[in-house]
SEKOL-988688 format. One record per residue (C-alpha): y, x, z; residue in one letter; residue number from 1. Coordinates in steps of 0.02 Angstrom, whole numbers. Example, Ala and Ser with C-alpha at 12.3 -4.5 7.8 and 13.67 -1.06 7.14 Angstrom:
BEGIN
+--------+--------+--------+---------+-----+
:     yy :     xx :     zz : residuo : num :
+--------+--------+--------+---------+-----+
:   -225 :    615 :    390 :       A :   1 :
:    -53 :    684 :    357 :       S :   2 :
+--------+--------+--------+---------+-----+
//
This chain:
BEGIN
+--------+--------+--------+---------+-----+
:     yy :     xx :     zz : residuo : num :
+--------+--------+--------+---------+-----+
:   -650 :  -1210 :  -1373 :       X :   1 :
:   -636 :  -1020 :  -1362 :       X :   2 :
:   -592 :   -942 :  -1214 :       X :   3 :
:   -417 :   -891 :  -1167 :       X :   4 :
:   -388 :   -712 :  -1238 :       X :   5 :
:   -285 :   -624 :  -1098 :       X :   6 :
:   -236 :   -443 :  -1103 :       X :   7 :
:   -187 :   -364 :   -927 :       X :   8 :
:   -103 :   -202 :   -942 :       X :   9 :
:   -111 :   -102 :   -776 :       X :  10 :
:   -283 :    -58 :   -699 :       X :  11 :
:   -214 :    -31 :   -523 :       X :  12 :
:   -248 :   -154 :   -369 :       X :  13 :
:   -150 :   -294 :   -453 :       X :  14 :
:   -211 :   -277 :   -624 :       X :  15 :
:   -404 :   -285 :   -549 :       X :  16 :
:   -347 :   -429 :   -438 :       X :  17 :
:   -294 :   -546 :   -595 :       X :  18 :
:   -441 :   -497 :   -705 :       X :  19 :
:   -569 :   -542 :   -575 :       X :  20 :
:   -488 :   -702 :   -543 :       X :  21 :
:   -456 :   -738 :   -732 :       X :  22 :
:   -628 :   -707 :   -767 :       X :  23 :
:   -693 :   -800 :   -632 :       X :  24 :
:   -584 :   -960 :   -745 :       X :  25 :
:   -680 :   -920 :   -886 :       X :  26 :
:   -533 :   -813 :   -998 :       X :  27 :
:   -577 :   -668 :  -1096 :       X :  28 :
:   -516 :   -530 :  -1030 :       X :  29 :
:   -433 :   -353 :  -1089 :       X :  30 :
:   -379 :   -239 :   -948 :       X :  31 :
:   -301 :    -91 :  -1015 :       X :  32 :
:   -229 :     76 :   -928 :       X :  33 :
:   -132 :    217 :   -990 :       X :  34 :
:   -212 :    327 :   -865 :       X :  35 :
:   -418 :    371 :   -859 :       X :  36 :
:   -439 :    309 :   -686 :       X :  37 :
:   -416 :    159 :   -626 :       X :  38 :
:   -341 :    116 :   -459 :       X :  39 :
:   -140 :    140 :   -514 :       X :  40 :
:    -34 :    236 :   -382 :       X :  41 :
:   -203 :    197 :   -261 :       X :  42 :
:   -333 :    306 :   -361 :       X :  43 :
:   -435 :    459 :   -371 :       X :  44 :
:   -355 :    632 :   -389 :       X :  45 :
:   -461 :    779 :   -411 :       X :  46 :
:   -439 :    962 :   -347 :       X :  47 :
:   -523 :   1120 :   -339 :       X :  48 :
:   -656 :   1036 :   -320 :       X :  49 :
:   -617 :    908 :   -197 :       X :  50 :
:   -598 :    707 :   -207 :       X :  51 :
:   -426 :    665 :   -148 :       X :  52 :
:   -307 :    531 :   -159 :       X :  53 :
:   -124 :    507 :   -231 :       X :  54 :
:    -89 :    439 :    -89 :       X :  55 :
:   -180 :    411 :     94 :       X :  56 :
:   -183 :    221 :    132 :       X :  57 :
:   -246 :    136 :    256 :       X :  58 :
:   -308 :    -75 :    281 :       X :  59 :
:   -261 :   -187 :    423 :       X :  60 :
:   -407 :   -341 :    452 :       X :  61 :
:   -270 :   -448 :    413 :       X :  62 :
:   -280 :   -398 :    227 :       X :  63 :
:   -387 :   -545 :    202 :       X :  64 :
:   -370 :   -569 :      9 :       X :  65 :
:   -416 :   -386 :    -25 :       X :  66 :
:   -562 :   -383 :     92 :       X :  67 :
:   -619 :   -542 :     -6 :       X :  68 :
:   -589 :   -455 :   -176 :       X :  69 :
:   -700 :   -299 :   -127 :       X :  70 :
:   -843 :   -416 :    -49 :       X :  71 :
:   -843 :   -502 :   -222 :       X :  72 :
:   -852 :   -364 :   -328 :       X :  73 :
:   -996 :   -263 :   -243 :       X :  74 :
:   -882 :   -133 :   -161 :       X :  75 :
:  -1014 :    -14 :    -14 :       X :  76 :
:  -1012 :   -108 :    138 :       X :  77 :
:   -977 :     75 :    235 :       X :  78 :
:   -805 :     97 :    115 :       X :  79 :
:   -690 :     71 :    269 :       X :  80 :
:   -709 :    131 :    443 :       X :  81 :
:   -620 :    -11 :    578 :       X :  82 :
:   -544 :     57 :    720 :       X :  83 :
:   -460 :    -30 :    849 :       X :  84 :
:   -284 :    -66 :    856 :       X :  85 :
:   -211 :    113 :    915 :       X :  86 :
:    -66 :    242 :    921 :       X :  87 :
:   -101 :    415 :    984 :       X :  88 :
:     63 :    532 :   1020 :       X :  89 :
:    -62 :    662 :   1104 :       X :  90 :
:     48 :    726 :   1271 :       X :  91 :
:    193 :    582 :   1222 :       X :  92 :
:    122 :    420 :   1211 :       X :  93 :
:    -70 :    349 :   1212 :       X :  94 :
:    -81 :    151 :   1169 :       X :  95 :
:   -231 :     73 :   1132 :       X :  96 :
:   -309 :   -103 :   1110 :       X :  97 :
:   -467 :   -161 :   1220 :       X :  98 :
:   -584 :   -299 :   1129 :       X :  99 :
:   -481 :   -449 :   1167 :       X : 100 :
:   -443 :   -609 :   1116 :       X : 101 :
:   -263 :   -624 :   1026 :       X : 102 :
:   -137 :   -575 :   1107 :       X : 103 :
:   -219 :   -524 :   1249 :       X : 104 :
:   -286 :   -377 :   1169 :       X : 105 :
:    -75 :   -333 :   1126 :       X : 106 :
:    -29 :   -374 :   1292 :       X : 107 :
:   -173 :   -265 :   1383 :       X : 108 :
:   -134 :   -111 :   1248 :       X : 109 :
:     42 :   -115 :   1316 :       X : 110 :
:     -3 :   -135 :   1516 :       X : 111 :
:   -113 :     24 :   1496 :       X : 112 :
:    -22 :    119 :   1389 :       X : 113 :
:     19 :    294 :   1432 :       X : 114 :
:    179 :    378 :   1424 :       X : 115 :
:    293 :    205 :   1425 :       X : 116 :
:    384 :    163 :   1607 :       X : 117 :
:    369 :     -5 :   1666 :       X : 118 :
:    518 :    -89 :   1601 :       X : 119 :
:    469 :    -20 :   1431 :       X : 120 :
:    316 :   -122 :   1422 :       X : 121 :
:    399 :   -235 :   1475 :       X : 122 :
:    533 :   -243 :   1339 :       X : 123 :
:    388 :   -214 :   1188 :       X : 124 :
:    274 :   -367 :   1253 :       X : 125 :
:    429 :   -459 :   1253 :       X : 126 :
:    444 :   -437 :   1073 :       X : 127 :
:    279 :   -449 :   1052 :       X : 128 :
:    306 :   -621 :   1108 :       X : 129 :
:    430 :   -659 :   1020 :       X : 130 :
:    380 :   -596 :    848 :       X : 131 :
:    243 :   -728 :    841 :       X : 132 :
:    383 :   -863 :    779 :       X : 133 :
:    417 :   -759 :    625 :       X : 134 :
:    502 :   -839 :    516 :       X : 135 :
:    624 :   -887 :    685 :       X : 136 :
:    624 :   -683 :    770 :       X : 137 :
:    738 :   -612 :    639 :       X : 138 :
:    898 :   -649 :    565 :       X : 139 :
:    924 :   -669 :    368 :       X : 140 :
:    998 :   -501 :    326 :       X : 141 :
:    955 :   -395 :    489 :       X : 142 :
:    882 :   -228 :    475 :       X : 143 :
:    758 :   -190 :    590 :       X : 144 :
:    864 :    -80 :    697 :       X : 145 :
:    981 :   -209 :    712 :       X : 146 :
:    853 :   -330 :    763 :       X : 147 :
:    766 :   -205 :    888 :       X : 148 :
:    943 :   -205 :    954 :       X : 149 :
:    955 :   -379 :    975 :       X : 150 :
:    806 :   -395 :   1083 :       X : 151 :
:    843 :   -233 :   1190 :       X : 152 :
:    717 :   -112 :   1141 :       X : 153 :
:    725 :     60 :   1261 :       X : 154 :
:    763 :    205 :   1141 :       X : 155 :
:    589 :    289 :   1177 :       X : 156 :
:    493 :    120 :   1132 :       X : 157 :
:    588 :    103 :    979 :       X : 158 :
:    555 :    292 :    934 :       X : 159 :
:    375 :    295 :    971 :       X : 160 :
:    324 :    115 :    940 :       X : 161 :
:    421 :      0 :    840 :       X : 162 :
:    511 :    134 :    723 :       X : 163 :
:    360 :    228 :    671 :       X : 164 :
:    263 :     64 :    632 :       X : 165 :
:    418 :     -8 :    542 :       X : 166 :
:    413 :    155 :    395 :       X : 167 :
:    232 :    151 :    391 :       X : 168 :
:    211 :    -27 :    343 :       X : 169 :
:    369 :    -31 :    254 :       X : 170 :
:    405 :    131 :    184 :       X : 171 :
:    592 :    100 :    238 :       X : 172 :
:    669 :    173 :    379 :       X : 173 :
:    708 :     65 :    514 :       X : 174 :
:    933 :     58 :    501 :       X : 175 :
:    882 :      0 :    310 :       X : 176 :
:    735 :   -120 :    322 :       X : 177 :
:    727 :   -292 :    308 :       X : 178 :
:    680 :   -384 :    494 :       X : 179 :
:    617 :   -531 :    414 :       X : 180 :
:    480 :   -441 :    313 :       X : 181 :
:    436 :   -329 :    463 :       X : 182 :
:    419 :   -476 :    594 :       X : 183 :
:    305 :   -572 :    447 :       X : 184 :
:    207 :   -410 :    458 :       X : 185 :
:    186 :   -389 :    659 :       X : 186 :
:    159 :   -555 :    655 :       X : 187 :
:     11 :   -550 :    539 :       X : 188 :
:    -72 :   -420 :    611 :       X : 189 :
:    -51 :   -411 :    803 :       X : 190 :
:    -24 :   -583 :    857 :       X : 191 :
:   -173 :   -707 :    772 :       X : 192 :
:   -340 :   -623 :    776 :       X : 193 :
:   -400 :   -460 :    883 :       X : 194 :
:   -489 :   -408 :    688 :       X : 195 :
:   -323 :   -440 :    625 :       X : 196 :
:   -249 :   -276 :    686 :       X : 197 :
:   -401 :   -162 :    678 :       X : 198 :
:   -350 :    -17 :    559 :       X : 199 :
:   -480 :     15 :    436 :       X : 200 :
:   -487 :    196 :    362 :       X : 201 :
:   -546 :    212 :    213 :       X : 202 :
:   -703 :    303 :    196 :       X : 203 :
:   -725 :    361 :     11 :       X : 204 :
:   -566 :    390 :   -116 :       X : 205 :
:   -448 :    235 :   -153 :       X : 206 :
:   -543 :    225 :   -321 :       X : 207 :
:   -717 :    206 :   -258 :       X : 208 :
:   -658 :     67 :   -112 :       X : 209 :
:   -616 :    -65 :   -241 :       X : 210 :
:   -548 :      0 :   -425 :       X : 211 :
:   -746 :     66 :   -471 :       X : 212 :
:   -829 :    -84 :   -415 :       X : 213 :
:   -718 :   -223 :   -500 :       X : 214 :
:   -740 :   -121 :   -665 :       X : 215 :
:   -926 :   -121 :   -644 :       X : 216 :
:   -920 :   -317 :   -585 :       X : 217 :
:   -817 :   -355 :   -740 :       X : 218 :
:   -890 :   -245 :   -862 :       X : 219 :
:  -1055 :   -331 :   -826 :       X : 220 :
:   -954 :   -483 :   -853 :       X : 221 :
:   -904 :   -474 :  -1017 :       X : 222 :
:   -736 :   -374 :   -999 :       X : 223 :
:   -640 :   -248 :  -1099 :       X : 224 :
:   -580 :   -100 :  -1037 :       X : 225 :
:   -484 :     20 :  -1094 :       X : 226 :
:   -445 :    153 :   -991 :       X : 227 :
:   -315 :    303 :  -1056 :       X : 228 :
:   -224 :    170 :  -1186 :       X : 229 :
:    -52 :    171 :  -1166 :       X : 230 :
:     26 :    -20 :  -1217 :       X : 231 :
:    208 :     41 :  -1265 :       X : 232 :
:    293 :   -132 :  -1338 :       X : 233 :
:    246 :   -326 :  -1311 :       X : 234 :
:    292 :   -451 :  -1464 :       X : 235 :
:    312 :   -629 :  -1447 :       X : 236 :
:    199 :   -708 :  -1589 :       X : 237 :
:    164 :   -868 :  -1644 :       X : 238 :
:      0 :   -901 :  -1563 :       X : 239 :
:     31 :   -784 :  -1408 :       X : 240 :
:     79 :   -601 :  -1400 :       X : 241 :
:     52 :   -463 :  -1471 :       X : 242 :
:     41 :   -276 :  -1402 :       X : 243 :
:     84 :   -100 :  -1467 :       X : 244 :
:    -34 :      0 :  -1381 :       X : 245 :
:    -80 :    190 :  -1423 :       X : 246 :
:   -233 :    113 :  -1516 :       X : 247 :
:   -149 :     -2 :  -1619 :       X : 248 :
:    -77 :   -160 :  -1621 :       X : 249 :
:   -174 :   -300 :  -1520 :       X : 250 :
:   -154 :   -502 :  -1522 :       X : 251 :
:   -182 :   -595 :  -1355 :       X : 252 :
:   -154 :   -772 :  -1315 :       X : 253 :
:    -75 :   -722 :  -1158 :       X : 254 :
:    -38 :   -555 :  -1065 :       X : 255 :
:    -25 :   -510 :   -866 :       X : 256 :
:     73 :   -362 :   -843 :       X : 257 :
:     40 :   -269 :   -699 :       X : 258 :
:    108 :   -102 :   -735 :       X : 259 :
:    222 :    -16 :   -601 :       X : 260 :
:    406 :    -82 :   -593 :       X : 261 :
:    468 :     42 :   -689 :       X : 262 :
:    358 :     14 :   -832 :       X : 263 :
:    352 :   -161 :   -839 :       X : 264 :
:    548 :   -150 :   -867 :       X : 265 :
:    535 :    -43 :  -1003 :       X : 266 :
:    374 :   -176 :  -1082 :       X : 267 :
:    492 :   -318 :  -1056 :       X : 268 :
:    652 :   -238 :  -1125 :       X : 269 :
:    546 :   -239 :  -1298 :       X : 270 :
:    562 :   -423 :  -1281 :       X : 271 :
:    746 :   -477 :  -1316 :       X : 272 :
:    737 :   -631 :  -1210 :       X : 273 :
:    685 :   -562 :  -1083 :       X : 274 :
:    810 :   -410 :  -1072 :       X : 275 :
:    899 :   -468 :   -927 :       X : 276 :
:    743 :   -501 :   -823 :       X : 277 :
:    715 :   -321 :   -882 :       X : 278 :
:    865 :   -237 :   -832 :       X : 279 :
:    850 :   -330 :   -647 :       X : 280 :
:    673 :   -239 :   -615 :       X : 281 :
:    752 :    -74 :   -688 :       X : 282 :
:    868 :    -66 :   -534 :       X : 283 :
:    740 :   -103 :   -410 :       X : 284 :
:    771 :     25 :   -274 :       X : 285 :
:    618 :    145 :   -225 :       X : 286 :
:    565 :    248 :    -90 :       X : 287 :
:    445 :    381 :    -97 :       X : 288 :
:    284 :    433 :      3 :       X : 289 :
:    225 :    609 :     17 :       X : 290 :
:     36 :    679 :     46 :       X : 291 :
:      5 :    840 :    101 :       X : 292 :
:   -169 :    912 :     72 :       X : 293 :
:   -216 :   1043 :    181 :       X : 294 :
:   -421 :   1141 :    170 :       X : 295 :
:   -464 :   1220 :    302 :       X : 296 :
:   -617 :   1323 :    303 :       X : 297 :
:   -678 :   1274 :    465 :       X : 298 :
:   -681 :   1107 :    539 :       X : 299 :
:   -501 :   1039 :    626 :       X : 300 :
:   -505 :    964 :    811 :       X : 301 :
:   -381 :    839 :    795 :       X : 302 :
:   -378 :    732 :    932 :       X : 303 :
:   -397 :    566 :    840 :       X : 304 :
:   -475 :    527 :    656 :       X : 305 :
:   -267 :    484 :    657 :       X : 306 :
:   -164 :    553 :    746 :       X : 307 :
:     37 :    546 :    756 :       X : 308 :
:    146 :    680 :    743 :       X : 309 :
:    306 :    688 :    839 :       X : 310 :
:    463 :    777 :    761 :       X : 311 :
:    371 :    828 :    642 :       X : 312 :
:    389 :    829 :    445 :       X : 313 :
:    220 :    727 :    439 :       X : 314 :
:    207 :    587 :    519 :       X : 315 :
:     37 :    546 :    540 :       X : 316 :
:   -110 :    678 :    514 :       X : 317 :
:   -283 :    599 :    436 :       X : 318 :
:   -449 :    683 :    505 :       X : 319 :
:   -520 :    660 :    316 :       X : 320 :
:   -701 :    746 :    379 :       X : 321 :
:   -687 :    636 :    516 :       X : 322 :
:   -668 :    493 :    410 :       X : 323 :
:   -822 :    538 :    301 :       X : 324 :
:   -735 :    674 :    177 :       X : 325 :
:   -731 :    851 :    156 :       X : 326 :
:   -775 :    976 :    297 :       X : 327 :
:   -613 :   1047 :    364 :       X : 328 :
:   -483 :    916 :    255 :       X : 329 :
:   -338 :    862 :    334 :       X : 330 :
:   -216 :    760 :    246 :       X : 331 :
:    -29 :    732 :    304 :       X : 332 :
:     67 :    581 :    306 :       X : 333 :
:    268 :    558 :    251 :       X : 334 :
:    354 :    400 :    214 :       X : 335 :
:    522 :    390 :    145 :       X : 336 :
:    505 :    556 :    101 :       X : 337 :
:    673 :    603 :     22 :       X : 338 :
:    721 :    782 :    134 :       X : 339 :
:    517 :    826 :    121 :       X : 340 :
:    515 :    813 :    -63 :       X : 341 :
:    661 :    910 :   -104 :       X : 342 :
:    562 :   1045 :    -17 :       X : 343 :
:    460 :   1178 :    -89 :       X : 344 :
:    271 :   1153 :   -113 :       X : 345 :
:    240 :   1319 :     -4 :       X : 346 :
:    365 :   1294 :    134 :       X : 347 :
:    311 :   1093 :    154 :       X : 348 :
:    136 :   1154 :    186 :       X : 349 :
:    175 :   1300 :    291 :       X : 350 :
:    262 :   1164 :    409 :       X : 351 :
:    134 :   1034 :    404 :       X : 352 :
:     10 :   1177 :    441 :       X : 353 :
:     89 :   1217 :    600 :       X : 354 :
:    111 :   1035 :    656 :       X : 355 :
:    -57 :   1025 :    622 :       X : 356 :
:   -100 :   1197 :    733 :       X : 357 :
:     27 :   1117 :    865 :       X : 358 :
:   -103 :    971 :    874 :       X : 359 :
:   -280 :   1054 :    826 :       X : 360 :
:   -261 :   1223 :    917 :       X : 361 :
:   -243 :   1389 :    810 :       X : 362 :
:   -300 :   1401 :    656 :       X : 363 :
:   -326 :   1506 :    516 :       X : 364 :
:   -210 :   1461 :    365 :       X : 365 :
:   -270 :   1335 :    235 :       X : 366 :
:   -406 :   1393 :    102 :       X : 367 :
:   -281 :   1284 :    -21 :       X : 368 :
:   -136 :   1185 :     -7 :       X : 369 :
:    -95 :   1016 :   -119 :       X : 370 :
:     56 :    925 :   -108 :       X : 371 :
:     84 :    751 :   -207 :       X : 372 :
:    245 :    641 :   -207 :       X : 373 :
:    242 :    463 :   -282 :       X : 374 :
:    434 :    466 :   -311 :       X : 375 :
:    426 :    289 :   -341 :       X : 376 :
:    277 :    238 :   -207 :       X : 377 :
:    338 :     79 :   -164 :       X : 378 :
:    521 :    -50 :   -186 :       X : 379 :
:    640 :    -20 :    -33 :       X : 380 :
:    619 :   -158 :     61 :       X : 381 :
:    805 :   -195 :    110 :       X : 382 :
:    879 :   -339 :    171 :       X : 383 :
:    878 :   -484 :     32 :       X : 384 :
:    799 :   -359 :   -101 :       X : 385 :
:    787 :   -443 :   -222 :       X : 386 :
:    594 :   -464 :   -328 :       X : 387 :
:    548 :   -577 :   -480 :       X : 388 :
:    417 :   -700 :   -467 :       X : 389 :
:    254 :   -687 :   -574 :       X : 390 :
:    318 :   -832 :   -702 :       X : 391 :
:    438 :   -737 :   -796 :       X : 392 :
:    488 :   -893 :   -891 :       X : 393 :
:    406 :   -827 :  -1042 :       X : 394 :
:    256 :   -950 :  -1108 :       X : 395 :
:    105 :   -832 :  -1066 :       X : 396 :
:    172 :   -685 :   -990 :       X : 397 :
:    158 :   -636 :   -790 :       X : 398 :
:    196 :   -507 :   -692 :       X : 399 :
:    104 :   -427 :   -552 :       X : 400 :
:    131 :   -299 :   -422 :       X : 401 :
:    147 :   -257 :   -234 :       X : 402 :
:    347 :   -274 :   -288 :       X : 403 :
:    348 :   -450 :   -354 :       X : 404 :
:    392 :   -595 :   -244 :       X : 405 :
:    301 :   -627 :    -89 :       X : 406 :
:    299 :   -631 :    100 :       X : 407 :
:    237 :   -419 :    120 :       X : 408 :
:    322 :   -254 :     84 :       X : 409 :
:    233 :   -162 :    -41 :       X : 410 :
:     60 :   -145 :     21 :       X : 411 :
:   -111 :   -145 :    -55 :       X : 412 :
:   -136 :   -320 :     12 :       X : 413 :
:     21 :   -380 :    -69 :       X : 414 :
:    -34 :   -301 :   -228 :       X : 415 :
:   -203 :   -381 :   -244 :       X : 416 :
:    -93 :   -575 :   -170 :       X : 417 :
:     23 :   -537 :   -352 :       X : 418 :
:   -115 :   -499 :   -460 :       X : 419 :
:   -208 :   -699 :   -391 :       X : 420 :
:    -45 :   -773 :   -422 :       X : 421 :
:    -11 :   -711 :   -582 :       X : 422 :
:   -190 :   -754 :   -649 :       X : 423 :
:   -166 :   -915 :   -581 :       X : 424 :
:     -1 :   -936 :   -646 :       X : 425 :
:    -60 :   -917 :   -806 :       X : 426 :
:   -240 :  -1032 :   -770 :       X : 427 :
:   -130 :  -1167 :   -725 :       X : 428 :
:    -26 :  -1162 :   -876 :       X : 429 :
:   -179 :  -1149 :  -1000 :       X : 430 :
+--------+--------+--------+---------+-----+
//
């Protein structure tokens, strides 16, 4: 028999994720990609010269499934840089974990912490301790301000500690996030293994850490790609599906789509079955995430490779020539950036300069400036938000994405978990 023909359309973390896994069950594979470079809203962006990102992401070692995918496909061993479980407020708040067993290694970060009073520590490890029953810490419907509430965190714990984790793994500030999804993620990474919570900085761009490899790996494997065609319309067909791409039309026996939410409702609105499973992902919520891009033309003493930044716009400030990039490249941090991205371009990075100043010493202004805003970076991750599975009831058709059912907010890990489930959705159903 011939293999499986199976088109995935979205070349970002998910879309790789299914194609290696499809291939590795012996389909034939089409990935396909409106846009040149692969990686989706976790790619290479280039500017005056430099390698950036459209984003800056980091790892945790608890992303198991997406360290697995980039040891399969050849990605440089060097591509992430771990660092030890830490939070640096420099003059507010200095936390950082010794090389300890689980949850030892928690528990001695707090004890030695610097700039939280004893009852504070004292509050946090009690959470700590309590967030390793998950699924029993937080309530079904409880933000996470409500559940820091609950289990009486001091207001300077919760500003420093608990809050500023909460939007970075979440993207959602803390009086809107979900509990359960944010316990599931402390849980994860703080409470099994110490390598669990190590947070590993990427090295190179977000293309070059797993997107370039997996093309290479597949390529050599017998996949197409086709990067810069746009699929506009899927077609249910006798035999499988068909797709209106910006190449012309295409036939597949089945199709993973792995687009963004946005464009997967507007893919499965073509199909009139599956209009109202359409019009549900069209009213997915969103948050945005904001980069600021600041060259310098002399190196930047940040304290830390990452360092926090309190009331500030940023949030976090990236040491990128620390972290193996260009000299003098700093790159600035803001989640749930709604005030930051009505802003001006100018006046954004006049402010983040002079957080950065407030942090690095005096400096002379930026060679260049770049800001970028993913509108749509990631789903809100609300209480009981809602997200479709990856059957869509459909014969041969799945959806992936780091929005689509599962146990983590919209992460690269939980993008790469969507794109295995949908491949093997669709391998079990063969």
């Amino acid at each position: 028999m011939s293999p499986r023909r199976i088109a995935i359309v979205g070349a970002g973390y998910a879309g790789i994720a299914a194609a290696v896994e499809l291939v590795r069950g012996g389909a034939a594979v089409t990935l396909l990609d409106a846009n040149r470079t692969a990686g989706g809203r976790a790619r290479r962006v280039e500017y005056r010269g430099a390698v950036l990102d459209n984003g800056q992401h980091i790892l945790l070692g608890a992303y198991r499934q997406t360290l697995a995918l980039m040891k399969a496909v050849g990605a440089p061993a060097n591509a992430l840089r771990a660092h030890r479980l830490a939070i640096h407020y420099p003059g507010t708040l200095e936390l950082a974990a010794p090389s300890l067993p689980a949850p030892l290694h928690l528990a001695a970060a707090l004890a030695t912490a610097r700039g939280l009073g004893f009852m504070e520590r004292s509050a946090a490890f009690a959470l700590a301790f309590a967030i390793r029953r998950a699924e029993e810490a937080a309530r079904e419907g409880e933000t996470v301000a409500d559940f820091l509430g609950r289990h009486d965190q001091p207001e300077r714990v919760r500003r420093l500690l608990w809050e500023p984790l909460c939007v970075a793994a979440l993207n959602t500030p803390a009086e809107r996030a979900d509990a359960r999804v944010f316990s599931r993620v402390l849980c994860d990474a703080l409470t099994r293994t110490r390598a669990d919570s190590d947070l590993l900085l990427p090295a190179f761009d977000l293309s070059s850490l797993l997107p370039d490899p997996a093309i290479a790996w597949l390529g050599e494997r017998g996949t197409k790609i086709q990067l810069g065609t746009r699929v506009m319309a899927l077609a249910r067909t006798a035999g499988g599906w068909r797709l209106s791409t910006s190449e012309g039309p295409r036939e597949f026996d089945a199709v993973v789509c792995a687009t963004a939410p946005y464009e997967a409702s507007s893919l499965l609105g073509s199909v009139p079955t599956l209009a109202p499973l359409a019009a549900r992902i069209s009213a997915i919520a969103h948050e945005p995430i904001t980069t600021v891009y600041l060259q310098y033309d002399s190196r930047v003493h940040l304290p830390f490779p990452m360092t926090g930044v309190e009331d500030g716009h940023a949030q976090w400030l990236f040491d990128r020539e620390a972290l193996g990039g260009a000299r003098g490249l700093v790159a600035a941090v803001i989640s749930a950036s709604h005030a930051q991205a009505a802003l001006d371009h100018d006046v954004l990075a006049t402010a983040v300069h002079r957080e950065v100043e407030r942090l690095g010493g005096t400096l002379d202004p930026p060679r260049w400036t770049k800001v970028i805003t993913e509108k749509r970076a990631t789903f809100a991750c609300t209480p009981g938000a809602w997200r479709p599975a990856a059957d869509t009831g459909a014969p041969g058709l799945a959806l992936a994405g780091d929005y689509t059912e599962g146990p983590y907010p919209a992460t690269l890990e939980a993008a790469v978990a969507s794109g295995l489930r949908a491949a093997r959705n669709l391998l079990e159903t063969s």
